[in-house]
C-alpha positions in Angstrom: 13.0 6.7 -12.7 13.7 10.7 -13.0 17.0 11.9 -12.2 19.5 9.6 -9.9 18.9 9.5 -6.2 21.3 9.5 -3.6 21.2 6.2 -2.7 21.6 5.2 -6.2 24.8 6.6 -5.9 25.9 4.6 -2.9 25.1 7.5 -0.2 23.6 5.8 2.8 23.9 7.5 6.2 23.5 5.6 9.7 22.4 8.0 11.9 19.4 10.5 12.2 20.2 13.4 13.3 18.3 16.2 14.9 17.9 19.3 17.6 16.7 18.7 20.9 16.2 22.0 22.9 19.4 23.0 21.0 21.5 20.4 21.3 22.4 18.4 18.1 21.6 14.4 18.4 22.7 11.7 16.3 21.0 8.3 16.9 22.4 5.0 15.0 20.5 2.5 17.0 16.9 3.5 16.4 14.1 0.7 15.7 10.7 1.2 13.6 8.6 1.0 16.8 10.8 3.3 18.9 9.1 6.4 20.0 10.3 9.7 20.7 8.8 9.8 24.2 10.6 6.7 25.2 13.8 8.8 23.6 13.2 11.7 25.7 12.6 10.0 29.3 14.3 7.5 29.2 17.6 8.1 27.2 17.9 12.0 27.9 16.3 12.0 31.4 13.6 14.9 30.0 10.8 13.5 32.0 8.3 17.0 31.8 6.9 15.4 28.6 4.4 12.7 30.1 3.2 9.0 29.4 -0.7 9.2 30.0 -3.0 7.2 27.5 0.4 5.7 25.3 -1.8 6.2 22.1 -1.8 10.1 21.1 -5.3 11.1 23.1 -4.4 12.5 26.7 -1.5 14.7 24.8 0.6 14.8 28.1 3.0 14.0 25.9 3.1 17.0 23.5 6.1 18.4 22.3 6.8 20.9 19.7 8.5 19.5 16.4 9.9 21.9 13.9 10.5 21.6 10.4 12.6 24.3 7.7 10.0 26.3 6.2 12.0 28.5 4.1 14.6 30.6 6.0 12.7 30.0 8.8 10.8 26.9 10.8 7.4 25.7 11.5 6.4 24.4 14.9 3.6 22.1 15.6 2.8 20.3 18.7 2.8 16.2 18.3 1.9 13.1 20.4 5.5 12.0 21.3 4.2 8.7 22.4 3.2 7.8 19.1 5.8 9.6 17.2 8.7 7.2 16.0 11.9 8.7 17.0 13.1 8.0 13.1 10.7 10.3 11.9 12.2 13.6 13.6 15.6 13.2 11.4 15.9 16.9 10.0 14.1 18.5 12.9 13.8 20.8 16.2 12.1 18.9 18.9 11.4 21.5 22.1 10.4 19.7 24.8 8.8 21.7 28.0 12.0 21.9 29.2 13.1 24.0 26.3 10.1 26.5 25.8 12.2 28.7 28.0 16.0 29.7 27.9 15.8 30.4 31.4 12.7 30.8 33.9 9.3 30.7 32.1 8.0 31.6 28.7 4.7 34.0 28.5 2.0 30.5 28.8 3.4 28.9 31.7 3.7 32.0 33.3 0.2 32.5 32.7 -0.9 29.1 33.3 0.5 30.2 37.0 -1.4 33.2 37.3 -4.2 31.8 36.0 -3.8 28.6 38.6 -4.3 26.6 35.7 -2.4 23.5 37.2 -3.4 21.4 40.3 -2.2 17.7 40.0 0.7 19.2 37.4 0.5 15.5 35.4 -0.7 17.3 32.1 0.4 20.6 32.9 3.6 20.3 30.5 1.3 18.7 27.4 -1.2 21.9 27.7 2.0 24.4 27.7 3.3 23.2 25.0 0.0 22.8 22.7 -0.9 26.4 24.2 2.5 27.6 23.0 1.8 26.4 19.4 -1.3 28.6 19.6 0.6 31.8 21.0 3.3 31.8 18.4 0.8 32.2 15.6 -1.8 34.0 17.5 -0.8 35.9 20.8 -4.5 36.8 21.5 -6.8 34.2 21.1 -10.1 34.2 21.8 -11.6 31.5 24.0 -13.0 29.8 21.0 -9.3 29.3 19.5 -8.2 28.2 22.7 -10.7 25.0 23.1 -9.4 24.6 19.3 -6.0 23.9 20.7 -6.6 22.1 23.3 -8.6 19.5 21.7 -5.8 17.0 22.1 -5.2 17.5 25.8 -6.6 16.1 28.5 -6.9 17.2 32.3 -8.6 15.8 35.0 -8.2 18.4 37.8 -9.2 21.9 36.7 -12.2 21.8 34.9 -10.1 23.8 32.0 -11.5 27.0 33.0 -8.8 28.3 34.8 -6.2 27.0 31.4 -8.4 28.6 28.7 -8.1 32.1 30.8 -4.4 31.5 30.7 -4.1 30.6 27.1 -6.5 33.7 26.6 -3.9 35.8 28.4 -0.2 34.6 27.8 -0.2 37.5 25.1 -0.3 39.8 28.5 3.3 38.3 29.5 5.1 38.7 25.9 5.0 38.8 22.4 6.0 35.6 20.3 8.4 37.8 18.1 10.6 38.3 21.3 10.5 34.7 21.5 13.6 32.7 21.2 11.9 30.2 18.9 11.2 32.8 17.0 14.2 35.2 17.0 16.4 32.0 16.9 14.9 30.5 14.2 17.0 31.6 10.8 19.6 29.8 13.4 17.8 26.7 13.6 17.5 26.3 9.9 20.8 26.9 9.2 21.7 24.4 11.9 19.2 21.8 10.1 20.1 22.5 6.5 23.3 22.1 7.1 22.9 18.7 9.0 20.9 17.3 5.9 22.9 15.2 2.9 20.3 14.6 0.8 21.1 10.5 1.4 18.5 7.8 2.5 18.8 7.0 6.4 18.9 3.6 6.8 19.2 3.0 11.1 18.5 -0.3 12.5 18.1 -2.0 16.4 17.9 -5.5 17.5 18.1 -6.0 13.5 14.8 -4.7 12.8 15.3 -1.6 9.9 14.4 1.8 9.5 14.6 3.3 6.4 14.2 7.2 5.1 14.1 7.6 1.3 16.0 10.2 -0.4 13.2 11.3 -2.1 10.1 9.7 -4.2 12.8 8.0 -6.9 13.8 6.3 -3.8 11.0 5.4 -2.2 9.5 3.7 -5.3 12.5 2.0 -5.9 12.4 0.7 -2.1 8.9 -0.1 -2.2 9.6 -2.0 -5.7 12.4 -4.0 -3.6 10.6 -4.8 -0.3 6.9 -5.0 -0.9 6.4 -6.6 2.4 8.1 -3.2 4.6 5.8 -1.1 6.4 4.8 2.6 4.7 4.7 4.9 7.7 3.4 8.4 6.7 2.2 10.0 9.9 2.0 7.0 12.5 -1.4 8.1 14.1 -2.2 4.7 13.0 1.0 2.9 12.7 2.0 4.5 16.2 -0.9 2.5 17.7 -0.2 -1.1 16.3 3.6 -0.6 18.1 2.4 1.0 21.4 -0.8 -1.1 21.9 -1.1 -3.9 20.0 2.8 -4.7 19.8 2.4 -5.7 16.7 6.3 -5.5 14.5 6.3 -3.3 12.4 9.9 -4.0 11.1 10.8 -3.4 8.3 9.5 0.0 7.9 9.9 3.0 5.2 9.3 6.0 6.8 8.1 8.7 4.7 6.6 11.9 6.7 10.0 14.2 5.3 9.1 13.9 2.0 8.2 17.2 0.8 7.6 16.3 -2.9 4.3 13.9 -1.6 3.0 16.8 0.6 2.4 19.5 -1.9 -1.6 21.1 -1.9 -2.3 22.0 -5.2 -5.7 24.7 -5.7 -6.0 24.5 -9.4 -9.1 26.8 -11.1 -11.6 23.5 -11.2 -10.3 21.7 -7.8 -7.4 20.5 -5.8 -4.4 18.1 -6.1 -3.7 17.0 -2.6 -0.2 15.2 -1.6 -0.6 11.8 -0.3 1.8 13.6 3.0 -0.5 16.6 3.0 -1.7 16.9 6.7 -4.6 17.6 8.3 -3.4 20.7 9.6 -1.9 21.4 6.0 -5.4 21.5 4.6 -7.1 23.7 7.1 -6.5 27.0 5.4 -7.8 25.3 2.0 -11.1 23.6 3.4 -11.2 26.8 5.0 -11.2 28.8 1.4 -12.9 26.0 -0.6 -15.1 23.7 1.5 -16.2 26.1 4.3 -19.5 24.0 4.6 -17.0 21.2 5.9 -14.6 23.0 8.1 -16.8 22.1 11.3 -16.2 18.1 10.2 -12.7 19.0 9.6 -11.8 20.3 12.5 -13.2 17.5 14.3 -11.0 14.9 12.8 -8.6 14.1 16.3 -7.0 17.0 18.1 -4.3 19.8 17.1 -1.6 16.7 17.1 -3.5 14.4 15.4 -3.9 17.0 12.5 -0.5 17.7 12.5 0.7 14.6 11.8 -2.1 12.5 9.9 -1.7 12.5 6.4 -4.6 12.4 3.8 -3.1 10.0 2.0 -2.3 7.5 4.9 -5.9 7.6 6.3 -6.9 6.5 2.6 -4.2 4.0 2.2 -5.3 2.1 5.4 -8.5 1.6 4.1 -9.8 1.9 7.9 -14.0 1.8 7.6 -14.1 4.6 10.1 -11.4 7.4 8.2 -12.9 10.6 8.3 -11.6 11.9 4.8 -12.8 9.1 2.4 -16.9 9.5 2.6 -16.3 13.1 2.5 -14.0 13.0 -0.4 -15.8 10.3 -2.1 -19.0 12.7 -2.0 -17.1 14.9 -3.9 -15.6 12.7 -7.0 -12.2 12.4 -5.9 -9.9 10.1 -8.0 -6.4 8.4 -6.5 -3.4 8.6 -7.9 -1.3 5.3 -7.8 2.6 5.3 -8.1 5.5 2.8 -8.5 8.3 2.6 -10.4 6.4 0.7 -13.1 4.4 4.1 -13.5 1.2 5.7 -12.8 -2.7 4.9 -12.7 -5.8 6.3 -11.2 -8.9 5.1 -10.7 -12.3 6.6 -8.4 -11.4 6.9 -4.8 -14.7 4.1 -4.2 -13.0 1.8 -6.4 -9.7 1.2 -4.1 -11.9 -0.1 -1.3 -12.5 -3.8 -2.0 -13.2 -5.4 1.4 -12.5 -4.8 5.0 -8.5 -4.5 5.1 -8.5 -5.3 1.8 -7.2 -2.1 -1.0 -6.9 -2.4 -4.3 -3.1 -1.6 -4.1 -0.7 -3.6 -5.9 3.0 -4.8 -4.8 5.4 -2.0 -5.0 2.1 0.4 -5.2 1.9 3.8 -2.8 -1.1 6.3 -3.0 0.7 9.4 -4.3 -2.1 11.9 -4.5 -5.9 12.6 -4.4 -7.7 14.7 -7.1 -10.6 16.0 -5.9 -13.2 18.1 -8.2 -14.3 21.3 -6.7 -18.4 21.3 -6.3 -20.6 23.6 -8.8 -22.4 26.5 -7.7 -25.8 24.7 -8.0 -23.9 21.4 -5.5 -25.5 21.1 -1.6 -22.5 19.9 -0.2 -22.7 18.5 4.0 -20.5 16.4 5.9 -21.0 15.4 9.1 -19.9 12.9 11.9 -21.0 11.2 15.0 -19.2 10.2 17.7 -19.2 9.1 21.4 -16.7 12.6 22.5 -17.6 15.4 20.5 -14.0 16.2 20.2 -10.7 14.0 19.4 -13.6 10.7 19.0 -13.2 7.9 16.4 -16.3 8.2 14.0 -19.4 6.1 14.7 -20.9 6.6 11.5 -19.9 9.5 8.9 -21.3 11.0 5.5 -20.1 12.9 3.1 -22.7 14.5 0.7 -23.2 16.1 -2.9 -26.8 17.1 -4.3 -26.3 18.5 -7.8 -29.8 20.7 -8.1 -31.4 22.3 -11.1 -34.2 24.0 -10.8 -35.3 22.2 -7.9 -34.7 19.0 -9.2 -31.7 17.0 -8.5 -29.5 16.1 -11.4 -27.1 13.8 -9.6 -26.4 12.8 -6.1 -23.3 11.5 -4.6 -23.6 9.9 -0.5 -20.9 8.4 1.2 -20.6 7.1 4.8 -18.1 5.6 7.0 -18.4 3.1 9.9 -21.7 1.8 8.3 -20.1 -1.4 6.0 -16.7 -3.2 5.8 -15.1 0.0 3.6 -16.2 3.3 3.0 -19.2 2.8 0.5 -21.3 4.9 -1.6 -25.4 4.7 -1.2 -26.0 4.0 -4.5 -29.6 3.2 -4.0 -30.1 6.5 -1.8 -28.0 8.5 -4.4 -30.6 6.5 -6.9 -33.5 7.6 -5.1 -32.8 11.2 -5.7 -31.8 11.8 -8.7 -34.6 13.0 -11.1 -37.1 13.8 -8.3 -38.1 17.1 -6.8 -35.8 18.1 -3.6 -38.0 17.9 -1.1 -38.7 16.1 2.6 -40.6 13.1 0.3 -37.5 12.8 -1.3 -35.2 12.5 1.3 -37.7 9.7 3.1 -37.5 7.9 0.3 -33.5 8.0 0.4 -33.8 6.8 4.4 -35.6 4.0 3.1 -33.3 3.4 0.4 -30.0 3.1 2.8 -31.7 -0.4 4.1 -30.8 -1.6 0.5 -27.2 -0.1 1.0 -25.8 -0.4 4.1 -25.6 -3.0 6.8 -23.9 -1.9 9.9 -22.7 -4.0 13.0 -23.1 -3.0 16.3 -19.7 -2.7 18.4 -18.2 -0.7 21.3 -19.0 2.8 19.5 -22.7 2.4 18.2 -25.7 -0.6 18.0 -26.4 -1.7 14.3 -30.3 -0.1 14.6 -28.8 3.3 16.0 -26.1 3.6 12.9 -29.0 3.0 10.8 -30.9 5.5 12.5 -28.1 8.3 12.6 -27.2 7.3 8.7 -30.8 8.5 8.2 -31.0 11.7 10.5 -28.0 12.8 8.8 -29.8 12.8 5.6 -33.2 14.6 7.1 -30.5 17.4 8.9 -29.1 17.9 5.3 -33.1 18.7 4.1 -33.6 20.9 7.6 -30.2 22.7 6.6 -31.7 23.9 3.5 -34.4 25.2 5.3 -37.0 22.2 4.5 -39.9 21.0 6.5 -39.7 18.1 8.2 -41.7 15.5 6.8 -44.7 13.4 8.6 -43.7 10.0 8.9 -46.2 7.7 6.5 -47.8 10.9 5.3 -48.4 10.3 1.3 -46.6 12.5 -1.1 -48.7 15.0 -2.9 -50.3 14.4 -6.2 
């Protein structure tokens, strides 16, 4: 497929190789479930960076991984513990002992002004996710801070004493007079110039890790060993090595793929990479979907968004993935690849049963296409969860009224957490369309999700209170729009 790959040309390199605080690395023995954490304390001896919960929540293990953007790089702060140590080939990891070339940089020194450690356990974890926020904004307010520290967790202070320091570390320096930032033409050079262009192939105790060259590549692989696991951004993947030591061996691992993370805004919607981020997507749900940037940015923590990929929290097929009953709301259609070619088909349609995708051997999800909503479209998604903040969904609907002159044309629900896969309400949707937009209306779609949905009850949420919330959400859409509520049994008017 395309033009020739590297690898089909018998280039094959051994070793990853990247920047820690400045020093160039080159690992050879490196496994699948490996993790950068374990690299960092217990082969370099860098033991600032922390081991709390062991699966990306407490983020006392945050570290800064950069990436060439450019001439230039792009920091963003990451779960070491649930970062595989393949994954940072081509990159600058800054640990906390490298925010500083000598003494303190302008957080921690205001995270000691501000007394904004007592215990110290997470103290490293918050400097370096408040860093991330002071390189792209010096002066935050309090509101962006609580933003970036969404991913951290601290027992001790009560965070007020950290959000006045991340408030004021633009009082002890500016980020251009930063050496991550002065230094960083350097830093690219020094990465470009480490790069071959060849698949990485590294292996430990004979279980493989594999890089592709590019998407040629990757097909190919994927065409050759159907059976290897696709790791995209291991917020998932991370998980079934750190806690449920499950192998994971033989796995392709495809976060550096640049080709598969590409946003396209096109005049009538978007094209969105399968390795598009979280974080990648903020700026455009943030033009295009305001009504959903609340939801959006409630999907994990600052880490979790920087390395969860769209595509991956589709391909799992997970019931509880926050993108898919928002997207599916909205029309989107996937785009299949492998090297046999192309296909696409509506984003509902891949889900066939609980861990079950229509995805076939050599198959990866390349892309999502996703319409962009009309001007006459009521678009809502919301979420509910146990923690307001970094939470796994209980339930979650994504939502798209079609309304002409007061009546609704079409209707398009979605929810997560309430069946095996993400599902449409079809007789919800069914009991809108052609009726009046009013509280009657909606009652009668609340009925209609008995016909649609029938939740369990688990450690998150009892069947009867999903039902319940599945139901609220649809009344809040009505209340949103500035409806009356409706009088339970009351009859509908003539």
């Amino acid at each position: 497929m395309g033009q020739k790959t590297g690898s089909e040309d018998g280039e094959v390199r051994r070793e990853i190789r990247f920047l820690l605080n400045g020093q160039e690395q080159r690992r050879s023995a490196v496994a699948p479930s490996d993790m950068l954490l374990g690299a960092l304390r217990e082969g370099c001896r860098l033991t600032g960076t922390k081991e709390g919960c062991n699966e990306g929540d407490c983020g006392a293990c945050t570290v800064l991984v950069g990436r060439v953007r450019g001439d230039g790089m792009d920091y963003r702060p990451v779960n070491a513990c649930i970062r595989p140590l393949a994954t940072v080939d081509g990159c600058h990891v800054v640990t906390v002992e490298g925010l500083a070339e000598e003494g303190a940089n302008p957080v921690q020194q205001a995270l000691v002004a501000e007394h904004g450690s007592q215990c110290g356990f997470c103290t490293p974890g918050i400097a370096v996710a408040l860093t991330a926020l002071w390189l792209r904004q010096p002066e935050p307010t309090e509101a962006e801070a609580k933003t970036a520290l969404q991913g951290n967790l601290c027992r001790c202070t009560g965070y007020a004493p950290i959000l006045r320091a991340a408030v004021r570390a633009g009082a002890f320096g500016r980020p251009e007079e930063d050496p991550l930032v002065t230094g960083a033409r350097e830093v690219a050079a020094r990465l470009v110039a480490m790069a071959d262009g060849a698949r990485v192939e590294v292996s430990r105790d004979g279980e493989r890790a594999v890089l592709p060259s590019d998407l040629d590549d990757l097909l190919a692989l994927r065409a050759s060993v159907p059976e290897a696991t696709l790791v995209a951004g291991a917020t998932d993947v991370g998980l079934w090595a750190t806690k449920r030591l499950d192998p994971i061996a033989p796995a392709l691992f495809i976060g550096h793929l640049d080709e598969l993370a590409r946003i396209e805004e096109r005049a009538d919607g978007l094209r969105i990479g399968a390795l598009a981020s979280y974080a990648d997507m903020v700026p455009v749900v943030t033009r295009r979907w305001r009504w959903a940037l609340g939801y959006w940015m409630r999907i994990g923590g600052e880490q979790v968004r920087a390395m969860g990929t769209i595509g991956g929290n589709i391909a799992n097929g997970s019931p509880i993935g926050d993108t898919p009953p928002l997207l599916m709301a909205l029309g989107a259609e996937l785009v299949l690849a492998s090297s046999k070619g192309r296909r696409r088909m509506p984003l509902e349609d891949f889900f066939l049963d609980y861990g079950r995708q229509d995805l076939r051997s050599g198959e990866i999800v390349e892309a999502v296409e996703v319409p962009d909503p009309g001007p006459q479209d009521i678009c809502a998604a919301h979420k509910v969860s146990k923690r307001r903040d970094e939470d796994i969904s209980a339930l979650a609907m994504g939502l798209r009224l079609t309304v002409d002159g007061g009546e609704v044309a079409s209707a398009r629900i979605a929810f997560g957490g309430m069946a095996a896969t993400p599902r449409r309400a079809r007789a919800a949707e069914a009991a809108l369309t052609g009726r009046t937009l009013d509280g009657h209306a909606i009652e009668a779609a609340c009925s209609a999700l008995e016909q649609d949905l029938t939740p369990i009850s688990d450690c998150r949420a009892s069947a009867a209170y999903r039902m319940t919330a599945a139901k609220g959400l649809l009344r809040r859409v009505w209340l949103e729009q500035g409806g009356a509520p409706v009088t339970l049994g009351a009859e509908e008017p003539a």
